[in-house]
C-alpha positions in Angstrom: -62.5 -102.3 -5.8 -59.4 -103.2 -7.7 -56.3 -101.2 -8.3 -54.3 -101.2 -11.9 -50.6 -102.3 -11.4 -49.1 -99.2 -13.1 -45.7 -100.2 -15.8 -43.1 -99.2 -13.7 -43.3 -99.0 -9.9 -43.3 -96.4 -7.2 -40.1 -94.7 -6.0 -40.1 -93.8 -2.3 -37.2 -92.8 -0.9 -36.7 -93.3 2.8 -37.8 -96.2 4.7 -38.5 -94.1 7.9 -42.0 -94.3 9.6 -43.4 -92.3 6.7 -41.9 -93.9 3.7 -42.4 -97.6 5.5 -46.4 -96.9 5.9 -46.3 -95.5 2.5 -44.9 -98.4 0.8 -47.3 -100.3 3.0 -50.2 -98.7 1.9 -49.3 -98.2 -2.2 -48.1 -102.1 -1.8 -51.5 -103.6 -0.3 -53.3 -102.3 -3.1 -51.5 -103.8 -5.5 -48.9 -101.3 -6.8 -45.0 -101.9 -7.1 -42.6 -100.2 -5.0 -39.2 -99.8 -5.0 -38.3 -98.3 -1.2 -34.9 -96.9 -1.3 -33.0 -96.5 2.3 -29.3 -94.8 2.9 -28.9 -97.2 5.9 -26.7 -99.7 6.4 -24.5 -97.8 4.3 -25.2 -94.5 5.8 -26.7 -93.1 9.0 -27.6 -90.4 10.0 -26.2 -88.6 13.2 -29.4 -89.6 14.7 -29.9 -92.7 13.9 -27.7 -96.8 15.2 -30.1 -99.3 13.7 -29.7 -100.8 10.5 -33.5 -101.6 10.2 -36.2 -99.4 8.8 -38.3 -97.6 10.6 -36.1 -96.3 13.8 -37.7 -94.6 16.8 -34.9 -92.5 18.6 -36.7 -93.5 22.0 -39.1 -95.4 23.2 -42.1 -93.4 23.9 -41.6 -91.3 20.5 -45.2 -92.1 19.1 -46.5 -90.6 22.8 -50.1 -90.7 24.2 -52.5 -93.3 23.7 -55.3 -92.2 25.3 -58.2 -91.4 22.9 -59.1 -88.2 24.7 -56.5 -86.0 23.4 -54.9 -85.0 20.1 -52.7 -87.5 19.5 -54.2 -90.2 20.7 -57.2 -89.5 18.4 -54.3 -89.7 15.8 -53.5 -92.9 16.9 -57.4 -94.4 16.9 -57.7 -92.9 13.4 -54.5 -94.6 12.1 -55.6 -97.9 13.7 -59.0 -97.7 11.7 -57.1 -96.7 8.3 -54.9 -100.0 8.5 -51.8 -98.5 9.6 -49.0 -101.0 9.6 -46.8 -99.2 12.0 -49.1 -98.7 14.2 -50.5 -102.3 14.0 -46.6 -103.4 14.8 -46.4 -100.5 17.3 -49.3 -102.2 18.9 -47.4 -105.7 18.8 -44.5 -104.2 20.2 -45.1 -102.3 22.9 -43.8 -102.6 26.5 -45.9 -101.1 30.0 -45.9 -97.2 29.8 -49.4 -95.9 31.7 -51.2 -94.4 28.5 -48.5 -93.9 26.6 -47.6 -95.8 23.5 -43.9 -96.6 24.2 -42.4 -100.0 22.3 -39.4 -101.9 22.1 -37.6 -100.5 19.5 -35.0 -102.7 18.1 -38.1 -105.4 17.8 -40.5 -102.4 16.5 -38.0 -101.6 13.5 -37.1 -105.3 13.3 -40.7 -106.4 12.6 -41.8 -103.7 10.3 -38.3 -104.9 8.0 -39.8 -108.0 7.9 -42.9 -107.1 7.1 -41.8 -105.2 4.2 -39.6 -107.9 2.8 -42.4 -110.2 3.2 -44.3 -108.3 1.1 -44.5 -109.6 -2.8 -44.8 -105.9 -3.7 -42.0 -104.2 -2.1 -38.2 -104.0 -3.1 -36.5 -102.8 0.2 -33.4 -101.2 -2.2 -29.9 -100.1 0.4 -28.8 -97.0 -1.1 -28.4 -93.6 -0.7 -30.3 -91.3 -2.9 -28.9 -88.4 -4.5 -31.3 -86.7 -6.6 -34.6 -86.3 -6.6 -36.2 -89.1 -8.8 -37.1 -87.8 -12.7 -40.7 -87.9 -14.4 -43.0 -89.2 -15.0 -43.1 -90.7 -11.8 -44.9 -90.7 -9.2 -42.3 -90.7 -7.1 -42.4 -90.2 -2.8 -39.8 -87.9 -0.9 -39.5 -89.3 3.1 -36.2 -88.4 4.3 -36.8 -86.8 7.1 -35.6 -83.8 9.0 -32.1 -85.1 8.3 -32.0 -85.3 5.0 -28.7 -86.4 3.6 -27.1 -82.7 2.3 -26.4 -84.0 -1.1 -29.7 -84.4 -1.4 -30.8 -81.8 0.7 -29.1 -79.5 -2.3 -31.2 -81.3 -5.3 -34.4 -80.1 -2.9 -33.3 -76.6 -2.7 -32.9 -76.4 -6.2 -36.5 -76.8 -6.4 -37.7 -75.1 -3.2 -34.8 -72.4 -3.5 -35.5 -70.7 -0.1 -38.5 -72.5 0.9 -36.4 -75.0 2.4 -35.2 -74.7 6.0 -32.6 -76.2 7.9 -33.2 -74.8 11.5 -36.5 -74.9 13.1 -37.2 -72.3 16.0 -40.8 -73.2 17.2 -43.0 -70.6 19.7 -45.3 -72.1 21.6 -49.2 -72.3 21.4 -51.6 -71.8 23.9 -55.5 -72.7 23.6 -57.6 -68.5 23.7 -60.2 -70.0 26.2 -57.9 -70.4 28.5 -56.0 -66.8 28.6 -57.1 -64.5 31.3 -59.2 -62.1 29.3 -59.1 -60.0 32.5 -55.8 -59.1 31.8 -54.8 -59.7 28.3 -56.5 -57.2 25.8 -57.1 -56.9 22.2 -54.6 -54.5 20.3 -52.4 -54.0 17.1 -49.0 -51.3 17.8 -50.1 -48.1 16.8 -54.0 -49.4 16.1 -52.8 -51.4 13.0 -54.5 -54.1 11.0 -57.3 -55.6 12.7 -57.5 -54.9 16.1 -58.0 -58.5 17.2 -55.5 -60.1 15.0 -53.3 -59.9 18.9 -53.7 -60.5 22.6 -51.3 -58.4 24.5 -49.9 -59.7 28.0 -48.9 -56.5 29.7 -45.7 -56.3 32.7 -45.1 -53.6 34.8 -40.9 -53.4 35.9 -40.8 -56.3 38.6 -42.7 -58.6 36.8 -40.7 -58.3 33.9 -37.3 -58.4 35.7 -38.9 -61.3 37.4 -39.3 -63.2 34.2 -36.1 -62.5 32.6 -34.4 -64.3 36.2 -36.5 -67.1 35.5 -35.4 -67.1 32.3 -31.8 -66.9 33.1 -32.0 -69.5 35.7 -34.5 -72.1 33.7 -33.5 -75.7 32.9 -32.2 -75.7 29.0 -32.5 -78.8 26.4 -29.1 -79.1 25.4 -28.1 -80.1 21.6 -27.0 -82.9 19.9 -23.4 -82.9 18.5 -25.0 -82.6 14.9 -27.3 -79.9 15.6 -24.8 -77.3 17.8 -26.8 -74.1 17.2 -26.3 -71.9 14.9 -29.0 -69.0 15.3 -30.2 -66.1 12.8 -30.5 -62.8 14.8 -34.2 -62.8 13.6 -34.8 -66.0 15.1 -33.2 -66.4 18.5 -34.5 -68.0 21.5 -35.6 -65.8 23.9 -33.2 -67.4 26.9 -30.2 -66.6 24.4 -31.6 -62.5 24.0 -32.3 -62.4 27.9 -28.4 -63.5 28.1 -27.5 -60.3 26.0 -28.8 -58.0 28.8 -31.8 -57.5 31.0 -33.3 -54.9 28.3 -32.7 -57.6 25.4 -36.3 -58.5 25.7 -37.9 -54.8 26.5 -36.3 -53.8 22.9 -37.2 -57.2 21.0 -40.1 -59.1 20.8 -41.3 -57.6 24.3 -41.3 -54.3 23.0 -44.3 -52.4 24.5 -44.1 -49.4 21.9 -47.3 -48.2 20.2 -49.8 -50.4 23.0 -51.9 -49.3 25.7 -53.1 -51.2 28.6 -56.3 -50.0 28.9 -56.3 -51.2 32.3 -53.8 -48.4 33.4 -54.4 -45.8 30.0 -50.7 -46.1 30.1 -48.1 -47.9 28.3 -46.7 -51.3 30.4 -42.9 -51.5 30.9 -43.1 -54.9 28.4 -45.2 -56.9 26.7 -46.2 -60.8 25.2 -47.7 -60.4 22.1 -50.0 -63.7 21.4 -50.7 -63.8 17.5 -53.3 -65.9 15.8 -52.9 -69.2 15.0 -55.8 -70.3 13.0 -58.5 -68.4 11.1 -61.2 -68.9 14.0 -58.6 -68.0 16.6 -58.7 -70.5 19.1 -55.1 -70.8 19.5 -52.5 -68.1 20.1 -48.7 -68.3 18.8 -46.3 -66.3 21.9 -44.6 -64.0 19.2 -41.0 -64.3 19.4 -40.8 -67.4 22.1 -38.9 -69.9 20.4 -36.8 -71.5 23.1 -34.6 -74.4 24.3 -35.9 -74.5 27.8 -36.9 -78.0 28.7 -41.5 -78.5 28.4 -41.5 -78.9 32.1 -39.8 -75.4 32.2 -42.0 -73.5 29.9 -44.7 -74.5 31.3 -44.1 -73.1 34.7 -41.9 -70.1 33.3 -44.4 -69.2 31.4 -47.3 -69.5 33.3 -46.0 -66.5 35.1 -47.2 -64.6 32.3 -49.3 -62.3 33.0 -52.6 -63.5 32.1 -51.3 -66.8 31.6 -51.4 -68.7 34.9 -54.2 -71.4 34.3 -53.0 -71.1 30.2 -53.7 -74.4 28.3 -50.3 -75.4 26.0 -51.1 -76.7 22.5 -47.9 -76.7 21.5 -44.7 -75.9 23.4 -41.5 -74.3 21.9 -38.6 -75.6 20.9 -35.1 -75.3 18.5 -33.7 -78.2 16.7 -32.3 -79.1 13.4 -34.5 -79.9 10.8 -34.8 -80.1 7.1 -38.5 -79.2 6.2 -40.7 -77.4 3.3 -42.6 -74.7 3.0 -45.5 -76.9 2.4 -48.7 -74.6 1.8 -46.3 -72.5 -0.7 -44.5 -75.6 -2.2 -46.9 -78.5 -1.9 -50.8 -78.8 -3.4 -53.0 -80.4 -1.5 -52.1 -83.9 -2.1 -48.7 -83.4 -1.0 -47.2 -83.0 -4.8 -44.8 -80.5 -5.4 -46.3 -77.9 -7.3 -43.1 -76.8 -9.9 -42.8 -81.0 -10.4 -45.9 -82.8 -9.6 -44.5 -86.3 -10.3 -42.8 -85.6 -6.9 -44.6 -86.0 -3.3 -43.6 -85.4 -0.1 -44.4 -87.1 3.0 -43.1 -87.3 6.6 -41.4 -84.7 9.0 -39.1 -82.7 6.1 -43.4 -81.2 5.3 -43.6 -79.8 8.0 -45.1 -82.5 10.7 -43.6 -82.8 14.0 -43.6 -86.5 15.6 -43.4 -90.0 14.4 -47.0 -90.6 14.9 -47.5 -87.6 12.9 -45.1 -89.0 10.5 -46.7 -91.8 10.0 -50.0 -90.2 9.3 -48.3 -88.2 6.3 -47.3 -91.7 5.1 -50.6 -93.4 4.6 -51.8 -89.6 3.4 -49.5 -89.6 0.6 -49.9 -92.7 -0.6 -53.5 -92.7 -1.1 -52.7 -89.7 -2.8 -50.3 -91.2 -5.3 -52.9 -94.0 -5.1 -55.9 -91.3 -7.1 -53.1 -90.0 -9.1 -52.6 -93.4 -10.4 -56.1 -94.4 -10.9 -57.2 -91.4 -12.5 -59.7 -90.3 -8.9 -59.9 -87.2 -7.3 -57.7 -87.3 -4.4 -60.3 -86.6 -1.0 -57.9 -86.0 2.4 -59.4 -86.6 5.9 -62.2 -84.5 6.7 -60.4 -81.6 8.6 -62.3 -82.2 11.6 -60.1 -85.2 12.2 -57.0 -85.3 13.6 -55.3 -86.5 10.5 -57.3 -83.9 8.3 -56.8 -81.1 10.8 -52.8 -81.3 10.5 -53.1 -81.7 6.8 -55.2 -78.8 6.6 -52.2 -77.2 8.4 -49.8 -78.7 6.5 -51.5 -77.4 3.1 -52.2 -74.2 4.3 -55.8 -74.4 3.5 -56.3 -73.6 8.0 -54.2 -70.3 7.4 -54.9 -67.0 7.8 -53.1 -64.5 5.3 -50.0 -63.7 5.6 -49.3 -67.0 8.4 -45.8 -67.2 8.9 -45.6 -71.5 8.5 -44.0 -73.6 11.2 -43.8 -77.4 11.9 -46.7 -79.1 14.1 -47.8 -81.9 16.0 -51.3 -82.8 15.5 -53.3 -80.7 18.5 -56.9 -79.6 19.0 -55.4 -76.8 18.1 -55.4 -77.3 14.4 -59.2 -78.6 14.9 -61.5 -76.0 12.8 -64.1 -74.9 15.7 -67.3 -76.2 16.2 -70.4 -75.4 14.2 -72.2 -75.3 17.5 -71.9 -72.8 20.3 -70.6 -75.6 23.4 -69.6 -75.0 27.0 -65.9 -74.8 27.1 -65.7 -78.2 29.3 -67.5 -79.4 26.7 -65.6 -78.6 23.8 -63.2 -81.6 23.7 -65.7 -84.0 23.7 -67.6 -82.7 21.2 -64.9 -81.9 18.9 -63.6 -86.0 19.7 -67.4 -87.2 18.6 -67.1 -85.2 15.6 -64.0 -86.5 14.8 -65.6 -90.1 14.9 -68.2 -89.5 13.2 -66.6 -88.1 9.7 -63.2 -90.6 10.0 -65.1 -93.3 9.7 -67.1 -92.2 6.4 -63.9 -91.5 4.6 -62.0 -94.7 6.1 -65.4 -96.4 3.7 -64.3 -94.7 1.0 -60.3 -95.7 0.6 -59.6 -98.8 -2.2 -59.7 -101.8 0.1 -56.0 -103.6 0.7 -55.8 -106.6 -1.5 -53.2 -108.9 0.6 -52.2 -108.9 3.8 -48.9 -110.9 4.0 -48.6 -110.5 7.7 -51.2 -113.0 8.6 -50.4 -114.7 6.0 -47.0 -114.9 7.3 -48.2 -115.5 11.1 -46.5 -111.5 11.7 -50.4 -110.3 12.8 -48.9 -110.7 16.1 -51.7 -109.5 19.0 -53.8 -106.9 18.6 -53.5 -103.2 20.7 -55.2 -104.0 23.6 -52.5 -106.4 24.7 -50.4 -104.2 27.2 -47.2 -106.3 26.8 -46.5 -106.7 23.2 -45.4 -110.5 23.4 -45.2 -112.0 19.6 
């Protein structure tokens, strides 16, 4: 199948891991692109290279083992033609499963790779406005979006557009202690199932807030000192405004019954849906800026929560992200201007590797747009298509409040068939396997490959050092 060069060429702006696999992707298939990048100019607080493509640390694009979430991610990318993960591949240095790489060679190869390419003009200068029609044009700027920018955005999104992320954490629903936790809305409203309610009687929950108190915090980059909205604080910040902070807040108890006891408990962990079929939980309220290691065994002393399985867990940064399934349509274009897509973490996706998955996404989206073909996303049974599916809002109950996500089995739709729980990963992985590779047949074919011609192939991702 051949693609059309179009008349004028592609605008991407940003030449992070999204807008570098995007311009990949639109530029193997023949189509011009002119990648715009702030840096060397401008930086970013985050950010000391002056290459493309920087990983803040080593291990950002995480586990490689193909049992679990991401690393499915990471096996799906592979089978799409992902370039950063084929340089990832090149690049990386002994980390057990995990895909960790050198980094100053990581970004330095995937420059060169996109100066190689006849397609791409890798342009040094800082955007500040959103490109104008007719386009198509590609927004990857990341969750630090420069804030002249950042303003052109909002005039579009208004207050769709975030700057500060508060994330709870998620927990898998086969793994909470159904002998504890019970089914209840306060006061018998909405449906009864829509929460799982972890009751406390008065030591436990004095217990908690200690461990709360006394819990290892993540503490904040210079550029992102916290600045928190009442509605929105973490709960180690509330449990600092008093021991009863919590009892009154999000642990409020009012208008529940354990039916345990027939009585009301002192305070309670609300667990809200996550996804339509509810097999995940959001901890309502539980945004927080203790470190992973101390979630997990903080909140594990949650009633009902001591063998708990974490999808997610919670955290507070800066960030610059949509309100994708209000904003964008399904192929990432912004609905109010659909010359204009988004890709990369200011949609909503948490991670690099998830980054670059919204990368290729988008640009065989601008790739149908431009060749006149319906646009068909990942099956959502994938890991690419299940965080999509997130991303668009089409996984979403009513009502669901959006937050930013990695990819998790958590996002997975459930399985068709009834499966032993320690069967349910495996079955949900060959599932996975079996629809990727259908629509990996169906994407235009790549039409040059300058890194081998250009002796950049470098080894493939079973080589555990990296060496070029």
């Amino acid at each position: 199948m051949s693609v059309g060069i179009p008349a004028g060429p592609v605008t991407i702006l940003g030449a992070g891991l999204a807008g570098s696999e995007a311009a990949w992707q639109l530029a193997s298939r023949g189509v011009r692109v002119r990648l715009v990048e702030m840096k060397p100019a401008r930086r970013s607080p985050a950010h000391r290279l002056d290459s493309p493509a920087e990983l803040v640390c080593s291990n950002s694009l995480r586990s490689d083992n193909p049992e679990n979430a991401v690393g499915l991610a990471h096996e799906e990318l592979r089978r799409a033609g992902s370039l950063v993960l084929r340089i990832a591949d090149q690049t990386r240095v002994p980390a057990g499963d995990a895909l960790a790489v050198d980094r100053e060679r990581f970004s330095r190869r995937v420059e060169q790779a996109l100066r190689a390419h006849p397609g791409i003009e890798l342009v040094s200068e800082e955007a500040l406005a959103l490109p104008g029609p007719p386009g198509p044009a590609i927004v990857a700027t990341g969750p630090l979006t420069s804030d002249t920018l950042a303003a052109d955005i909002a005039g579009v999104a208004g207050d769709r557009l975030y700057f500060y992320d508060a994330i709870a954490p998620i927990v898998a629903a086969d793994s909470v202690d159904v002998s504890i936790a019970f089914h209840a809305s306060r006061w018998g409203k909405g449906d009864g199932d829509d929460y799982l309610n972890l009751p406390f009687d008065k030591d436990q929950y004095h217990a908690f807030v200690q461990a709360l108190l006394e819990g290892q915090k993540v503490q904040p980059h210079a550029f992102e000192q916290p600045r928190y909205f009442d509605g929105c604080l973490p709960i180690e910040v509330m449990a600092e405004r008093g021991v009863d902070c919590l009892a009154f807040g999000p642990m409020k108890p009012v208008g529940l019954t354990d039916p345990r006891t027939g009585r009301r408990p002192f305070a309670v962990v609300q667990l809200r849906k996550e996804d339509v079929a509810g097999t995940a939980y959001n901890l309502v309220g539980f945004q927080t800026r203790l470190t992973w290691p101390e979630q997990e065994r903080i909140f594990r002393t949650i009633p009902g929560l001591a063998k708990v399985e974490f999808l997610r867990l919670g955290q507070v940064h800066r960030n610059t992200f949509l309100n994708s399934p209000a904003l964008l349509s399904p192929d990432l274009s912004l609905k109010a201007r659909p010359h204009l897509f988004f890709a990369g973490q200011i949609t909503g996706v948490e991670g690099y590797v998830e980054s670059v998955a919204s990368g290729l996404y988008t640009a065989h989206a601008v790739l149908a747009r431009l060749t006149a073909r319906p646009f068909s996303p990942p099956p959502p049974g994938t890991a690419l298509g299940a965080l999509f599916a997130h991303v668009t809002g089409t996984a979403h109950p009513p009502g669901h409040e959006y937050q930013p996500s990695n990819v998790t089995f958590g996002l997975f739709p459930p399985l068709e068939e009834r499966v032993k729980k320690h069967d349910r990963r495996t079955k949900l992985l060959e599932r996975a396997r079996a629809t990727f590779g259908a629509w990996v047949a169906q994407l235009p074919p790549a039409l040059v490959d300058p890194l081998q011609a250009d002796g950049l192939a470098g080894p493939s991702h079973s080589c555990p050092t990296g060496q070029p």
